[in-house]
C-alpha positions in Angstrom: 35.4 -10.9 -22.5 33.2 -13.4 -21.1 33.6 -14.4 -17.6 32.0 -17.8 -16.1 32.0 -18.6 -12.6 29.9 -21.0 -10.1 27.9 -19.4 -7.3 26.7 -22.0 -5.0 25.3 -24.2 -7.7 24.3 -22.1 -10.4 25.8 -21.1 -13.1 26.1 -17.4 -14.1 27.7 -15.7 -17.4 28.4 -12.1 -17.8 30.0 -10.0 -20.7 30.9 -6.3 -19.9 32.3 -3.5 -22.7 33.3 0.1 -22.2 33.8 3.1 -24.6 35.6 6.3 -23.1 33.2 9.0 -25.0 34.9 12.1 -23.6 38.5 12.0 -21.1 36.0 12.0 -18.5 32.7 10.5 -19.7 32.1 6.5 -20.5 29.5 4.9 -21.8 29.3 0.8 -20.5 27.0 -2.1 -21.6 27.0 -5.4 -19.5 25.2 -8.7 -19.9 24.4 -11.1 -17.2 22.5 -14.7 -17.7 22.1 -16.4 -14.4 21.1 -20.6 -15.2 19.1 -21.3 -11.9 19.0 -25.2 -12.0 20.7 -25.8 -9.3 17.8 -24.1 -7.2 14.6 -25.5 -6.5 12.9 -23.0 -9.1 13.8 -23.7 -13.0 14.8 -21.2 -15.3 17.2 -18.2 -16.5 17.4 -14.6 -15.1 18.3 -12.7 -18.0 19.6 -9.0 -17.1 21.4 -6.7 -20.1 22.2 -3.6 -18.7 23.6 0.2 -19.5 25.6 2.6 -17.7 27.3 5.2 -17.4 31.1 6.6 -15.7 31.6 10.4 -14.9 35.2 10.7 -13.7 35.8 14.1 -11.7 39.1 14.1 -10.6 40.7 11.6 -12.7 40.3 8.4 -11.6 39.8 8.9 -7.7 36.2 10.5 -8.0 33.7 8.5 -10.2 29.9 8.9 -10.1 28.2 5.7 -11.7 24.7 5.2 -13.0 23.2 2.1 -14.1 19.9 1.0 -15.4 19.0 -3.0 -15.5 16.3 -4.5 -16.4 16.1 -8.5 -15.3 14.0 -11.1 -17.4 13.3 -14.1 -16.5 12.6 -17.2 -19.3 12.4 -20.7 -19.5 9.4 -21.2 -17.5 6.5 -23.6 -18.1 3.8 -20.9 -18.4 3.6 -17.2 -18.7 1.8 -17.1 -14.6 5.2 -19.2 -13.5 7.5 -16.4 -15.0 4.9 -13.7 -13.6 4.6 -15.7 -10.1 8.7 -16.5 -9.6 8.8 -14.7 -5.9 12.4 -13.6 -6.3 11.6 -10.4 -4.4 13.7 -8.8 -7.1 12.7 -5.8 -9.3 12.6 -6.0 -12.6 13.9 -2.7 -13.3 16.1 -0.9 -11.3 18.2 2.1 -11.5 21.7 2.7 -9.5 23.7 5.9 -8.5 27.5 5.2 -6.2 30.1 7.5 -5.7 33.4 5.9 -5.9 36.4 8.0 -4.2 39.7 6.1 -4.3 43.1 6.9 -2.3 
């Protein structure tokens, strides 16, 4: 599935797939690529990531980890894509708890 939606001016796209390994365990891939032409700094954030789904008590508890890594390319030069000043990491790890009533 591919989803495309408009945030401010930009345009983003984003694929997402999931494989139930175990009853309880899923494995999950997800692709976003952010176009940023609509802000005063050219180019595309490009950020595949993987994760993971641990459900304890069937779907109420989940623990969720993800690792994404965020690219950035169509820049003029190498020292513009080193230089961007997002304030973003390029790699960066997430843990959440999810408990739902």
């Amino acid at each position: 599935e591919i989803l495309r939606c408009l945030v401010g001016s930009e345009m983003c796209k984003e694929t997402e797939a999931g494989y139930f390994i175990t009853n309880k365990l899923q494995g999950a891939l997800r692709y976003d690529l952010f176009d940023r032409n609509g802000t005063d700094v050219d180019g595309l954030l490009n950020m595949p990531a993987v994760g993971m789904n641990y459900y304890f008590w069937g779907s109420h508890l989940k623990l969720q980890v993800m690792y994404q890594y965020m690219g950035r390319t169509k820049h003029n030069t190498q020292n513009d894509r080193e230089e961007d000043g997002l304030g973003i990491a390029r790699h960066s790890a997430t843990a959440m708890l999810q408990f739902t009533f």
